[in-house]
C-alpha positions in Angstrom: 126.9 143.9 63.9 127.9 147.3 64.9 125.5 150.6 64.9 127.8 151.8 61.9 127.5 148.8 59.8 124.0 148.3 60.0 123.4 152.4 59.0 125.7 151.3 56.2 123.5 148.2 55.2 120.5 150.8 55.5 122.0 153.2 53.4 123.4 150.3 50.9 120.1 149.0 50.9 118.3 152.6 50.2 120.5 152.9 47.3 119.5 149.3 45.5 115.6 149.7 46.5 115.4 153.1 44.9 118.2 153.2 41.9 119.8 150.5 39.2 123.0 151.9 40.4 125.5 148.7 40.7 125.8 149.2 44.6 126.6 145.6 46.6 125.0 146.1 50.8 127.4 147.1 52.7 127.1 143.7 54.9 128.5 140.5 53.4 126.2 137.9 53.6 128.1 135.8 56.3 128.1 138.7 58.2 124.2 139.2 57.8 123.8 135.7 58.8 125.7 136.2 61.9 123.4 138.9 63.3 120.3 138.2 64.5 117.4 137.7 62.7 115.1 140.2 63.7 117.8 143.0 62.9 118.0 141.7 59.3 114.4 141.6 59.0 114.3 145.3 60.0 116.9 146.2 57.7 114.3 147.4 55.1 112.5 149.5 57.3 116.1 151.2 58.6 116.5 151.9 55.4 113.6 154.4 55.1 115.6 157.1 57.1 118.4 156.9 54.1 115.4 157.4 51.3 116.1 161.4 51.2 120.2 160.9 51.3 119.5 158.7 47.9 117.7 161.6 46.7 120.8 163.6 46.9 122.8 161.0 45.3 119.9 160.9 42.1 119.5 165.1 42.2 123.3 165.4 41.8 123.7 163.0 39.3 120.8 164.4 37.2 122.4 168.2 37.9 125.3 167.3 36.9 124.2 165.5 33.7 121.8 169.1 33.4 125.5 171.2 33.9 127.2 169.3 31.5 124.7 169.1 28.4 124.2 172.8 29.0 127.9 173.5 28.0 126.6 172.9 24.5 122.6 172.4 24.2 119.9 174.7 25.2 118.1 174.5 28.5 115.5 173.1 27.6 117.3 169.9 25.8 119.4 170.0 29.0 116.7 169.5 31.1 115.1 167.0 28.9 118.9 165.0 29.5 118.9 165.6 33.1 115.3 164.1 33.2 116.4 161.0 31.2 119.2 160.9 33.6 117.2 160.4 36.4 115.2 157.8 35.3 117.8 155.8 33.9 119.5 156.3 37.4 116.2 154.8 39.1 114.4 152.8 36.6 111.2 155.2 36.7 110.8 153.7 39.9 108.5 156.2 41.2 107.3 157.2 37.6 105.9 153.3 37.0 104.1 154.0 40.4 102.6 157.0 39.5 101.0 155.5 36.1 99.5 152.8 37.7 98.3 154.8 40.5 96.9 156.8 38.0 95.0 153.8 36.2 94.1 152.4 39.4 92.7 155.8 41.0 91.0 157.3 37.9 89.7 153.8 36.2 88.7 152.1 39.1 84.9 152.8 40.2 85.8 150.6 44.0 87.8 149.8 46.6 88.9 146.5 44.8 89.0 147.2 41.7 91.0 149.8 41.6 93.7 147.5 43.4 93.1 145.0 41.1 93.9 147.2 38.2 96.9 148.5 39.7 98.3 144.6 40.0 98.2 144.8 36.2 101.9 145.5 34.7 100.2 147.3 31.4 100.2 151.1 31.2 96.2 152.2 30.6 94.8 155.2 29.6 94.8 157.3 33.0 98.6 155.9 33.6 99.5 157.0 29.9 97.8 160.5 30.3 99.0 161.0 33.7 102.7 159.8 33.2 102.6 162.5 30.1 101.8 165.2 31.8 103.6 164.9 35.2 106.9 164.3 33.0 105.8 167.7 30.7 105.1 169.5 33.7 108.3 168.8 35.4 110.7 169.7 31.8 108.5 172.6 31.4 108.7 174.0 34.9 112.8 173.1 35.4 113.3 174.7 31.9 111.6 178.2 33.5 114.3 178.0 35.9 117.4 180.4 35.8 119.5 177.7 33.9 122.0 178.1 37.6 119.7 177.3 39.6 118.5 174.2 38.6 121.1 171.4 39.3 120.3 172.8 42.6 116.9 172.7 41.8 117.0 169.0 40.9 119.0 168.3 43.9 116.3 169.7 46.6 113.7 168.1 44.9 114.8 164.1 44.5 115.9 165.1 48.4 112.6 166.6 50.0 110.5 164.5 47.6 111.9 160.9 48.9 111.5 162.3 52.2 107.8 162.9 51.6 107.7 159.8 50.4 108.8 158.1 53.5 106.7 160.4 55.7 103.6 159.0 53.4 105.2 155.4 54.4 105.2 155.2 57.9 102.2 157.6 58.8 99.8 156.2 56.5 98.2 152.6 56.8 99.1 149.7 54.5 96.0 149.1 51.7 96.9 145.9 50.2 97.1 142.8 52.4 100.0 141.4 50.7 102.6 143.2 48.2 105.8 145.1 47.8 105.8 147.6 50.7 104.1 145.3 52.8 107.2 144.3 55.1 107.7 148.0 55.8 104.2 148.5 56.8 104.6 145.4 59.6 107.3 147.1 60.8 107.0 151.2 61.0 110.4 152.7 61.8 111.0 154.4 65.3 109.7 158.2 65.3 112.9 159.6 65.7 114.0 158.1 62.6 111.1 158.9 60.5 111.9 162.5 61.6 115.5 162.2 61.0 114.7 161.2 57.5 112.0 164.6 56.8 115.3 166.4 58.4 117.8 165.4 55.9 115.2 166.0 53.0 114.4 169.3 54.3 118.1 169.9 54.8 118.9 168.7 51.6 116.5 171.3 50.2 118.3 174.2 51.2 120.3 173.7 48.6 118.4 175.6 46.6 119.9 178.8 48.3 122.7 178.6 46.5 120.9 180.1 43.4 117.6 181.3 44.8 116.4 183.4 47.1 114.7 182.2 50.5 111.1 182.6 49.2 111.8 180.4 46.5 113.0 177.8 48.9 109.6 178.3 50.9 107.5 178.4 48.5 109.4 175.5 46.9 108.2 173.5 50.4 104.9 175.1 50.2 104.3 173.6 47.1 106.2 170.1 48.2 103.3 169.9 51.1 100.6 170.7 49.1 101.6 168.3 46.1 102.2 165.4 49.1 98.6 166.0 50.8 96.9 166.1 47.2 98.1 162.4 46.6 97.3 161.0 49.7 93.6 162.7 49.7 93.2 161.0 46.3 94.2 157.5 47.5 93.0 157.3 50.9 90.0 158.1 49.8 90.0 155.7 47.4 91.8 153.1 48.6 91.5 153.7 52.5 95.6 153.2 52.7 98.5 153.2 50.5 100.1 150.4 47.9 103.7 150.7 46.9 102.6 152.5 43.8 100.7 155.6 45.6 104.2 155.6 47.1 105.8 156.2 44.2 102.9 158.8 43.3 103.5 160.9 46.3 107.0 161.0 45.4 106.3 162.4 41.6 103.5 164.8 43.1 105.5 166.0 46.0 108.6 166.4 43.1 106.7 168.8 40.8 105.2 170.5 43.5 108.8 171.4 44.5 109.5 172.7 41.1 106.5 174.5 40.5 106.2 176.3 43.9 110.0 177.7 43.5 110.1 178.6 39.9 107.0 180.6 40.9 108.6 182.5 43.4 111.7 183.1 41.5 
């Protein structure tokens, strides 16, 4: 298989792990059985550098769902859309992850329990509370947003956030000894991908010059980092390592940071 099809089987791949978007890989499967089998098993894990380049795919698609609705609604019902939009796009991926890191971090008193009650599919009180507010917080801080500035908004932050994400993923150590993200744990990307990934996010980001000035975009990041090493103090701690869903928490964390860090400094 050539370098260019496999980045397009990475980037294929990216697109079914994070959205429901109706996206066949890019490989055929008699072509993936014709390569060898240690490059489909790393398939997953070269799909980690396309994470933030999916977030540009989910921002715009949100933004323009946000452009459109504000043609004839308020901004803050077209914010509410855009939000809807995005997790219809995904499948509150990242927003399921959060909730049950929640329940996991806040209603677990150990190590094991806390993992234990993350296994469970039902939505508990921390997860119900937690979900709440993050998806409040992030309406309510987009809506205080000049209304054109924040498709461009939404498109920094699903970048820069999925990249944050992935930094969390391959710098952090696996908790579980079994589970979802346990195949990219075993198998950390190379450096220079990981890097090439936090690039694209933070290139991604400065979209937000379009609409906003340069301390917006800073303090945007500012915030982003801050929101990223909050999440991962809360579960290390905890949990001594990541699951899949304090993946998905650092995403939503990192994501309102974002917002909240640039409308301030608008």
């Amino acid at each position: 298989m050539s370098r260019a099809r496999e980045e397009l089987a990475a980037l294929a791949l990216a697109v079914k792990l994070l959205t429901r978007w109706p996206l066949r890989p890019a490989v055929s499967g008699r072509a993936a059985e014709g390569a060898a089998g240690s490059a489909a098993e790393a398939r997953p894990v070269a799909a980690i550098l396309w994470y933030p380049s999916v977030g540009v795919l989910i921002g715009a698609f949100a933004g323009g769902v946000f452009w459109a609705a504000h043609l004839a609604f308020p901004v803050t019902l077209a914010v509410v859309l855009a939000t809807a939009a995005s997790l219809l796009a995904t499948g509150a991926l990242h927003e399921d992850g959060f909730a049950d890191a929640c329940d996991g971090l806040g209603g677990g008193a150990t190590r094991e329990r806390a993992l234990e009650i993350m296994r469970d599919s039902r939505l508990g009180t921390f997860g119900a509370a937690g979900l709440g507010l993050m998806l409040a917080a992030k309406v309510l801080a987009l809506a205080a947003a000049p209304a054109e500035a924040i498709p461009w908004l939404l498109v920094a932050a699903h970048a820069a956030s999925r990249a944050s994400m992935a930094l969390a993923l391959v710098t952090g150590e696996y908790a579980r000894g079994a589970g979802i993200a346990a195949p990219l744990a075993e198998a950390s990307p190379p450096a220079g991908r990981t890097a090439f990934a936090v690039l694209i996010g933070g290139a991604a980001s400065c979209t937000l010059l379009v609409e906003a000035p340069p301390a917006a975009l800073l303090a945007g990041l500012g915030g982003l980092a801050l929101g990223h090493l909050l999440m991962r103090r809360a579960y290390e701690r905890k949990l001594g390592g990541y699951t899949g869903d304090c993946l998905g928490g650092v995403q939503q964390v990192s994501e309102l940071g974002l917002y909240l860090g640039a409308v301030a400094a608008m």
